[in-house]
N, C-alpha and C positions, 0 to 999 in steps of 0.2 A: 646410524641415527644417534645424535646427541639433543639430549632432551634439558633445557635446566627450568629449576624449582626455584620460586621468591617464596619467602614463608620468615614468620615470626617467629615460630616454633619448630621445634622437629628434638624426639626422643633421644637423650642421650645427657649420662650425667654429669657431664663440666656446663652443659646450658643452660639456660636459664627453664622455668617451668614450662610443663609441653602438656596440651590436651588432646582432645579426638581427633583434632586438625594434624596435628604434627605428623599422629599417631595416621592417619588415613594418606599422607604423605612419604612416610620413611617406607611403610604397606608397600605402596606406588612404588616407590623410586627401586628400594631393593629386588620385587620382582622382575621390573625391567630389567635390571643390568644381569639377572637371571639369560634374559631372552637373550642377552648381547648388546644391549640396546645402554651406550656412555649417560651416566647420570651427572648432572651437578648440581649442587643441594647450596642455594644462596643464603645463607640463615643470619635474619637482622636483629640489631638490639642486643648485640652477644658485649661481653666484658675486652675482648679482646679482639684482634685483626688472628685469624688462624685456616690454614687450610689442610687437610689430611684425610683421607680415606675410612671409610667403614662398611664393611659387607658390600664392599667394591664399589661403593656411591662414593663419589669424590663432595666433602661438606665444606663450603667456604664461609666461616663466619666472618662477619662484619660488625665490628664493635660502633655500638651508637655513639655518634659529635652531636654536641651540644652548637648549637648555634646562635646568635646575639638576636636576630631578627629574623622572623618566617621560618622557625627552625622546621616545619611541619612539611616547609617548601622547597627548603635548602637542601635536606639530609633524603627526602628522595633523589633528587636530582644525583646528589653526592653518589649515591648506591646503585641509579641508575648508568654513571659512570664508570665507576669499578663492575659493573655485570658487565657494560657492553666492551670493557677491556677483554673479557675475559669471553665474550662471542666473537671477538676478531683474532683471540691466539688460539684458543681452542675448538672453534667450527660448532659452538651449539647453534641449532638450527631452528629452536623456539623458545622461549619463556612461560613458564605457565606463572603464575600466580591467584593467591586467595581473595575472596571480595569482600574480606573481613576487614574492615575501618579504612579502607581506599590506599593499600600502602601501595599499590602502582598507578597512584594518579599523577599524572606531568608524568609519567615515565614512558620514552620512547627509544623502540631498538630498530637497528636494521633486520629485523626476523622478525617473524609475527606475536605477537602477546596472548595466551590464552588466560582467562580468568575463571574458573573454577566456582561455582556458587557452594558453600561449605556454611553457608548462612553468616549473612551481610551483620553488622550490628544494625540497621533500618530492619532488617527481615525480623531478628529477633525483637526488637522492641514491639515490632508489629504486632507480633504473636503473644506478647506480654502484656500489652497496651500501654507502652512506655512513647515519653516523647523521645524521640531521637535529640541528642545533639547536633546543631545548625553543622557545628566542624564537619562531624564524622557522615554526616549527609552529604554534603559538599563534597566531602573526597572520595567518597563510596560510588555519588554518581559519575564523577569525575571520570574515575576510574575504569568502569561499566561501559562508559560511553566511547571509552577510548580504546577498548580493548580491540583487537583484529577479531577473535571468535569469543564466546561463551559456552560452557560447559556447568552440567548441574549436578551435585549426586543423588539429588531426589527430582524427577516430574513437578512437584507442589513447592520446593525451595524454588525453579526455577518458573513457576507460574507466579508464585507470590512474590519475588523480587523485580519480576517484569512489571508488572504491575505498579509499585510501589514507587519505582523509578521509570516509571515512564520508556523501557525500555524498546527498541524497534528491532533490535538483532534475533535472530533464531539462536534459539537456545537449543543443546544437544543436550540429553540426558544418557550418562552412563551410572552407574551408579556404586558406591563403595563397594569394595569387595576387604573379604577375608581369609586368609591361606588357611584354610580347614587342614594342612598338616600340622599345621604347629597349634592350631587351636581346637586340640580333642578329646575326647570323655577321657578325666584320669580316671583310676582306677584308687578311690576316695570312697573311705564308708561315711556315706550322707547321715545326716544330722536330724534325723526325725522331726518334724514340726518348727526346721531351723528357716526362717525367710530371711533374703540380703536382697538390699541396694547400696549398690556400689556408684563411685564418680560425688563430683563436687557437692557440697552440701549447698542447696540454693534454688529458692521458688522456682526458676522458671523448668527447673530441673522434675517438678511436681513435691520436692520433700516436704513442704508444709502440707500438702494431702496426708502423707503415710501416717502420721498421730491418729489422723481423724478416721482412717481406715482400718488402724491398727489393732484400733480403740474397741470394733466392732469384732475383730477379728478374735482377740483374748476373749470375749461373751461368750462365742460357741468353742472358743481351742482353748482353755488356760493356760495349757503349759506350751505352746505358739512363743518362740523367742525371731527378737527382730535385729540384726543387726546391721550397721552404716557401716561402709568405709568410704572414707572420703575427709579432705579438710571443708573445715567451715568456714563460711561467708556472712559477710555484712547485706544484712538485707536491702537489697533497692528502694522498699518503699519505707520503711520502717528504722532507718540504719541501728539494726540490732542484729545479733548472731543468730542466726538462722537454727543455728543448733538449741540454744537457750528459746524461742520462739516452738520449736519443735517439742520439747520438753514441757512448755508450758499448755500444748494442745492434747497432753497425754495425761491416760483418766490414770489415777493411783494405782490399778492390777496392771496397766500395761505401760508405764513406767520402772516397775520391777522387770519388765522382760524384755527390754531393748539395749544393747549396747552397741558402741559408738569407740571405731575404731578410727586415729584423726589421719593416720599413715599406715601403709601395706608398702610392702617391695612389690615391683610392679609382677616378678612373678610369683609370688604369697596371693595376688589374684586370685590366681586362676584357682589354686587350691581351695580358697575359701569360696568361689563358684559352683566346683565337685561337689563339696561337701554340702550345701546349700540345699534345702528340699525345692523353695521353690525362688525363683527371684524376680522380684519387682521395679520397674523402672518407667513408673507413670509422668516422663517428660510431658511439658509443654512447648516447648521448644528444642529442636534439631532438624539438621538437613534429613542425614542417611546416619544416626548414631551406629558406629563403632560397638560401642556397648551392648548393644542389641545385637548384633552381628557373634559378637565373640560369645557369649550368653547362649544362642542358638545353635554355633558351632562345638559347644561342649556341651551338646545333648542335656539343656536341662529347660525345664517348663518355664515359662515368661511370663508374665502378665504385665505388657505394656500398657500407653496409652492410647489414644483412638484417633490422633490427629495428622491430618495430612500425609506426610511420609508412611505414616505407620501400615495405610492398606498397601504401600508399594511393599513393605517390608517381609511385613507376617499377614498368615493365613489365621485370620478368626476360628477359633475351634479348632483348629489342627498343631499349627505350632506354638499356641498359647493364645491367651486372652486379648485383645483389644478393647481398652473400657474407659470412659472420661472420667479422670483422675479424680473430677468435684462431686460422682457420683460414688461418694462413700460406701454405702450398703452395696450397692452391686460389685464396687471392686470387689470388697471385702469377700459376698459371696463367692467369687471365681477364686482368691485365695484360699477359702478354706474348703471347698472343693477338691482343689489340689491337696494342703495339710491331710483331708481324709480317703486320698485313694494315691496310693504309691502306684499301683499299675496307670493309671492315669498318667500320673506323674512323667512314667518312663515311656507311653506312646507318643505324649506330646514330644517329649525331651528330641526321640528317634525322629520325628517327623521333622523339628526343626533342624535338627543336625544334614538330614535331606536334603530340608529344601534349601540352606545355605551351599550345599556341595554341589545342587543341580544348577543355581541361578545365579549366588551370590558369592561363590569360590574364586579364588582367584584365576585359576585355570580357565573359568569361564568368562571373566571380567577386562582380564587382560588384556587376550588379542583385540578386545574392541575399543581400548584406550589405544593401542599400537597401532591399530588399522585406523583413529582417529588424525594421532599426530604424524601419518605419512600420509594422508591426504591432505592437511593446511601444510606441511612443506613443498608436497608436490605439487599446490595451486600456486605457492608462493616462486619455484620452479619455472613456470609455465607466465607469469604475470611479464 
């Protein structure tokens, strides 16, 4: 089986920036060539034309051409040409691709097309209340409509993008997975009363909540320290820094107790995870976050948000909190819950680490992505 990957991103540092996507992709592709199963990793928008190997996934970047007219129109086409050279010397037997801003619209192969819901920029604006741009609507559905199958990592990414686009195909939901061997409790003395949110700084992410959460949280913890890691964003609605916006929703005690780290080495993560008493991640937008997954695989208590994805994710009460981001007081309360009971702390921590091993491990997520894509080759086979 040769499987290849269209993506804008994908982890690795001669590329350009990579988030949950890349990061839920490089996941994919590396366990597969585990199984035996040939990768090709098509990665656009790169600085240069380069092809060469990594943890046995073969990556072929494609450096973005500027184009005089229709560049939007041209440079898929362009890429759709260079993939399908490379499905008629090398026997890949599918494409999968993201349904993020329609980058497989007009793109057609002799092999089937899977498209992946990893959440559309329509699904997100959805969820933000944003208007979509007319472009990125147009090529999103484009794209959607044109695909051979659909694939979702969450049930709710894949009911609210059908929806939104008008879609008639059945949607398969499998859902992100995470290698719970390499994402496991260090052995890190925890930071008493220390909370983090980690990832981008940026509303739809929930950070303009955590000020107003925080705020309640220092009344009953004083010495409660809060810390970000993540770079900062131009606000969508407001274009102001998110971080400055953040800062100005925080009362004078819990101001002195937040800090705001703007870069981490991606594995300096996971340490400041360990050490973390409890961690926060009140998104209002995501498929199947990654961050939640990795967070849960290194046994530590969560307190997300309540939206869609979130009941596929986490067990209310058991492996941390589910709570709506703009109900301040009640986050707050389930935070400082935690800050006052460490055995709490470490039941939840055990139960999430569980239930990612039982459900949402790779071990377990795998063979049903594998036993996916050898059934659209073997209808495609049989056509």
């Amino acid at each position: 089986m040769h499987i290849g990957f269209l993506t804008p991103e994908y982890p690795h540092p001669d590329f350009s920036r990579s988030g949950g996507l890349g990061t839920s992709i490089k996941n994919l592709a590396v366990a597969l060539v585990k199984q035996s199963v040939e990768v090709t990793v098509f990665v656009t928008g790169q600085t240069q034309d380069r092809v060469f190997f990594e943890n046995g996934v073969r990556l072929v970047c494609i450096a973005k051409k500027q184009h005089r007219l229709f560049s939007w129109y041209k440079e898929r086409k362009r890429i759709q040409n260079i993939i399908q050279k490379h499905i008629d010397t090398d026997g890949i037997q599918l494409i999968e691709a993201p349904d993020w801003t329609g980058l497989s619209a007009f793109m057609k192969f002799t092999v089937p097309l899977i498209i992946r819901m990893n959440g559309s920029d329509g699904y997100f604006c959805h969820l933000e209340g944003r208007q979509q741009k007319w472009k990125h609507r147009f090529l999103e559905r484009k794209a959607l409509q044109n695909a051979n199958v659909l694939v979702s990592a969450s049930s709710f990414t894949g009911q609210v993008t059908k929806s939104l686009f008008g879609l008639k195909k059945e949607i398969t939901t499998i859902h992100n997975s995470i290698d719970t061997t390499v994402f496991v409790p260090l052995d890190e003395p925890i930071k008493p009363l220390q909370i983090l949110y980690f990832g981008t700084l940026v509303r739809k992410k929930g950070v303009l909540e955590l000020p107003f959460i925080f705020n309640e949280v220092v009344k009953q913890v004083p010495n409660a320290e809060l810390v970000l890691i993540g770079k900062d964003n131009i606000d969508v609605f407001t274009q102001k820094s998110t971080w400055s916006l953040f800062q100005e929703a925080l009362s004078p005690k819990a101001k002195q107790c937040v800090t705001h780290l703007k870069e981490v080495p991606y594995q300096a993560i996971k340490t400041y995870i360990a050490q973390a008493q409890v961690i926060v991640l009140p998104s209002f937008a995501e498929a199947f976050p990654m961050t939640w997954l990795e967070t849960l695989a290194m046994e530590k208590p969560l307190v997300s948000s309540n939206i869609g994805w979130a009941k596929e994710l986490m067990i209310d009460g058991k492996t941390g909190y589910i709570v709506d981001p703009k109900q301040h007081f009640v986050y707050a309360s389930k935070v400082i819950d935690l800050l006052k009971d460490k055995e709490l702390c470490r039941q939840l921590g055990e139960a999430g680490r569980k239930h990612m091993k039982h459900t949402f491990s790779t071990t377990v997520v795998l063979p049903k992505n594998i036993s996916f894509y050898q059934k659209i080759i073997n209808q495609r086979l049989t056509e």
